[in-house]
N, C-alpha and C positions, 0 to 999 in steps of 0.2 A: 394377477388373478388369485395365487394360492393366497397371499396376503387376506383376504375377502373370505375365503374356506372357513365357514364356523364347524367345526368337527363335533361338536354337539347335536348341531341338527344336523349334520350328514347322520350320526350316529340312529338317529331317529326314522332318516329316510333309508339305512342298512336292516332296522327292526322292522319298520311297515314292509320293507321286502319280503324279509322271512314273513311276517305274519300272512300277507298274502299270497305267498309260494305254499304255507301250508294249508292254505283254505280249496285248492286246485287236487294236491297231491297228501294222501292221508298215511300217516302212520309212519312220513320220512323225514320229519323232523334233525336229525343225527346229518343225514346226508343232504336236507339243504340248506344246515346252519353252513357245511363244507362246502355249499355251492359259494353259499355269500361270499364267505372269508376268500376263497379261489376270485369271486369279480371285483372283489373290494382291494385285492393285491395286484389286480392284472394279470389274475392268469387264466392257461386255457384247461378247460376239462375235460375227462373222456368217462363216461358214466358204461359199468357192466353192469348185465345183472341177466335173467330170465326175461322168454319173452311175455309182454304184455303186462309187466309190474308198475308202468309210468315213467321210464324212462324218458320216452320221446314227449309224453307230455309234461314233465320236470322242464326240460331244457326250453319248450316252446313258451311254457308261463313266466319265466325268467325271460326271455328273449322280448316278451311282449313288456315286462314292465322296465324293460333296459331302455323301448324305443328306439328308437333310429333305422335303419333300414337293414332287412332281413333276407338272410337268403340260405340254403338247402340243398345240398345233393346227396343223391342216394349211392353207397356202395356199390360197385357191380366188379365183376368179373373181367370185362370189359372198358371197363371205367379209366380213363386213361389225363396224362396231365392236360392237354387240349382244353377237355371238358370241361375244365372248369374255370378257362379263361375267352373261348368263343364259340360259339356254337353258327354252324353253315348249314344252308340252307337255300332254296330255291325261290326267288324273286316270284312276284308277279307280274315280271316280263321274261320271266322262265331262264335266268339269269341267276349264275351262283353269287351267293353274299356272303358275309359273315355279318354277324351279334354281337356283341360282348356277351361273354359266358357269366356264369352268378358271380364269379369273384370278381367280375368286373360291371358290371352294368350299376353300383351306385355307388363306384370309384372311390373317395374315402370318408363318405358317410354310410359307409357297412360297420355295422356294428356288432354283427352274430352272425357266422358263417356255422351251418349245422351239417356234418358230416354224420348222416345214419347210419349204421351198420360200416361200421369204418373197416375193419376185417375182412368183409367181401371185396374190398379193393386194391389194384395189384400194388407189391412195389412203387411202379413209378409212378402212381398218382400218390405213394406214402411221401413220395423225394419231394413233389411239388410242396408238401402240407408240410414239409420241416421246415423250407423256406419261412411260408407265410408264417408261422406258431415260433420261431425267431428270428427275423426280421419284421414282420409286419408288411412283409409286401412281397409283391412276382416281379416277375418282367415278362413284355408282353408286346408284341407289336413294337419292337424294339425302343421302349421304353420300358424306365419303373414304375408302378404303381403302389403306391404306401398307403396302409388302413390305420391310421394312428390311433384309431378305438377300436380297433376291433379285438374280440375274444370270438375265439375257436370253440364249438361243444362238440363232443362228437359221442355215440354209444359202439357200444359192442354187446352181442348177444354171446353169451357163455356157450349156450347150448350145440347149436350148431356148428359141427367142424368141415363139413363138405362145401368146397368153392369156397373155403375162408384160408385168408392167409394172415401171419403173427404180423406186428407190427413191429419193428427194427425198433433195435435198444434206442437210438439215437431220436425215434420220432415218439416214444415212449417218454422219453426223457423231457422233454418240451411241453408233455401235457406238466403242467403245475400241481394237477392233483386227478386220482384214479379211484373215482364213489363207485362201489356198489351199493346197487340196488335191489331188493328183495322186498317179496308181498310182503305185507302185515300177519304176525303171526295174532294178533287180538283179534279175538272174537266180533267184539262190538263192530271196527274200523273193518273187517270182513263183511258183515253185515250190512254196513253203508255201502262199501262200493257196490256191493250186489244188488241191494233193492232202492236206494237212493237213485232217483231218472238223473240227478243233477251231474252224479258222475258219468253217464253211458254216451254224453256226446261231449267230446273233450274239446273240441275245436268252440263250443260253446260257451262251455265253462271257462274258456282261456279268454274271451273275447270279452268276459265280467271285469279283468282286471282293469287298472288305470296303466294304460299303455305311457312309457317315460314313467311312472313313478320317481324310479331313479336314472336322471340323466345320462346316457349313456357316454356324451362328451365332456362330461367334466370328473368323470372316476382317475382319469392318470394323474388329473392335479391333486385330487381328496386320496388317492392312493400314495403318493408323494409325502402327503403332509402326515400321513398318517404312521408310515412308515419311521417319519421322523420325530413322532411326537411321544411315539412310547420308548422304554430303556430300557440295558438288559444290565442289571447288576453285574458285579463280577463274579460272585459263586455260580450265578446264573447261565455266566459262558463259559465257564471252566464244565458245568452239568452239559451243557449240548455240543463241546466238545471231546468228551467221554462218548456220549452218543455215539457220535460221529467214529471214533477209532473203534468203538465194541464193534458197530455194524461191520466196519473193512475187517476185524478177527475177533469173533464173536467166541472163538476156542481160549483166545484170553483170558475172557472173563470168567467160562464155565460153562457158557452156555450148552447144552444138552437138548438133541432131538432124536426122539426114538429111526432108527434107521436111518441116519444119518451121520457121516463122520465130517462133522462140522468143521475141522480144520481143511477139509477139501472143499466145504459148499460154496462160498462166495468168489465167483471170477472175477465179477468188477461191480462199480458202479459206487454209489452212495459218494459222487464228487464232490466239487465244492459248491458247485452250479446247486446242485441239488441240496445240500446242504444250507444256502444261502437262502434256496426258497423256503426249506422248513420255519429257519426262522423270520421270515415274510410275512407266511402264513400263521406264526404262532403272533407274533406283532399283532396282527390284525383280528385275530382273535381275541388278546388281549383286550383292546380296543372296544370289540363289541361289547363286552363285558364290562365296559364303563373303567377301566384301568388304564395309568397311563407307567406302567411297569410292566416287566414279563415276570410269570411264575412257573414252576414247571408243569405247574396243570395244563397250560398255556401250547407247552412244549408238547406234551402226551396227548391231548384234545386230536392234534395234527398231521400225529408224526405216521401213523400208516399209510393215510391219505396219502401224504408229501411224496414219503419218502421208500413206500412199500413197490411200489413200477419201477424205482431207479436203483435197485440191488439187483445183480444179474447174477445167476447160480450156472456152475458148469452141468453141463449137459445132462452128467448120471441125473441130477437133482432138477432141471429146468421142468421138465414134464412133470413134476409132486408139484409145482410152482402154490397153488392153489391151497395146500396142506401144507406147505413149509413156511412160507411166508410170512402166515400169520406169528406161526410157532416163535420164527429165528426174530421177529419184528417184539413181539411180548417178552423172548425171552433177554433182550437186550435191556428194554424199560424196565425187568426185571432185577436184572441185576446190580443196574447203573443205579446208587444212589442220590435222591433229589436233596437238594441244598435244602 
């Protein structure tokens, strides 16, 4: 099958995505070149941002032009592993049953499982979601079940801290890439959402798209091939693995944050797992851009996205998370010179 892969015209059907992700969602261009690059490597996303900016409709318009079958639960408080593998219920001969829950009812032709407000949910529905986001499957009714297309979306609302719980470095770590989302600060793209009808019912305007655009079952082979079809010089790897040691001691380099004693800030993270995805996603960037090399633009384009949820800060510094991140993330591309 990969053999048959013409990655020119996949590269065409990765454009007409974005073109038509930005015809849905206005003035997020930035954030869904980052969605593409994230399904074009196989990985899964977790989008924050404020409520009512187009989160949840980003992920559904992408969901709809992936095709394949779709499914959706909402965070809760209550929300527990069960849930999302059967749901019980009473017969119409007044008799208990069970369902298959969404992560199971279209077995492994699911192709988008959409986790809302993922923060509202405890713990042990986050244990269930590490499984599925690396492995690709549950167990359940004492068997396995494997989704071998599937991608994970999930959001978080910033706003709200009441009945939300953080989500474990470990299940953080398995999103592939962490978009925020924020309104449009242009005038014009203000003005559209507001008096334009075409935006006010979103479940409408998602249903204009060409559902499968891009095949949802043949991304792992064009994902494969693509991975293999760009190169990273050697100056190349020597620039992303500087990266990689500034972020573990960023007090090396020089790095400098107002209130901050940077040789204390970072506890963990920035592994190899995570590292290996940066460069995944800078590949596949590369790529859309019609290059079959990496360049450090390549590398920079990515690197917050990637790699900004998998630095973990001790305690004093974890709650600035939001102010420092950016800082200690710029001040490393900073100082690391590109080849």
């Amino acid at each position: 099958m990969q053999a048959n892969i013409n990655l020119n015209e996949w590269r065409e059907r990765a454009l007409a995505f974005e073109q038509a992700t930005n015809q849905v969602v206005l003035g997020l261009e930035q954030q869904v070149r980052a969605l593409t690059i994230a399904i074009f490597s196989r990985g899964h996303v977790l989008l924050e941002g404020d409520v009512g900016v187009g989160k949840t409709t980003l992920l559904k318009a992408a969901s709809r032009l992936l095709g394949g079958a779709y499914q959706r639960i909402e965070g809760a408080i209550d929300l527990m592993p069960g849930d999302f593998l059967y749901h019980a219920y009473i017969d119409e001969k007044g008799q208990p049953a069970v369902a298959p829950g969404p992560l199971l009812r279209h077995d492994n032709e699911l192709a988008v499982f959409f986790f809302n407000e993922i923060n509202r949910a405890r713990p042990q529905a986050h244990s269930l979601l590490l499984r599925l986001m690396a492995e690709r499957s549950v167990n359940a009714f004492n068997r396995d079940y494997a989704f071998p297309h599937l991608t994970v979306f999930a959001d978080r609302n910033r706003l709200e801290r009441e009945e939300t719980f953080e989500l474990p470095a470990a299940a953080r770590d398995r999103f592939f890439m962490e978009i925020s989302v924020n309104a449009p600060e242009d005038r014009a793209l203000q003005r559209d959402l507001m008096f334009n009808t075409r935006f006010h019912d979103a479940d409408a305007l998602i249903n204009t798209l060409e559902s499968g655009l891009v095949p949802y079952d043949q991304l792992n082979a064009v994902a494969e091939q693509v991975q293999a079809s760009v190169r990273a010089e050697l100056a190349l790897q020597d620039y992303a693995v500087n990266l990689w040691q500034a972020l573990r001691h960023p007090e090396r380099i020089g790095v400098e944050i107002e209130d901050v004693d940077v040789s204390r800030l970072v506890a963990g993270g920035a592994s190899p797992r995570g590292m290996a995805m940066l460069m995944r996603a800078a590949r596949t960037r590369a790529w859309l851009e019609g290059r079959g090399f990496l360049t450090p633009d390549d590398i920079r384009a990515v690197f917050s996205a990637t790699v900004g949820h998998r630095v973990f800060f001790n305690a004093a510094y974890e709650l600035r998370r939001d102010e420092i991140a950016p800082a200690l993330l710029a001040g490393v591309l900073n100082h690391i010179p590109a080849p």
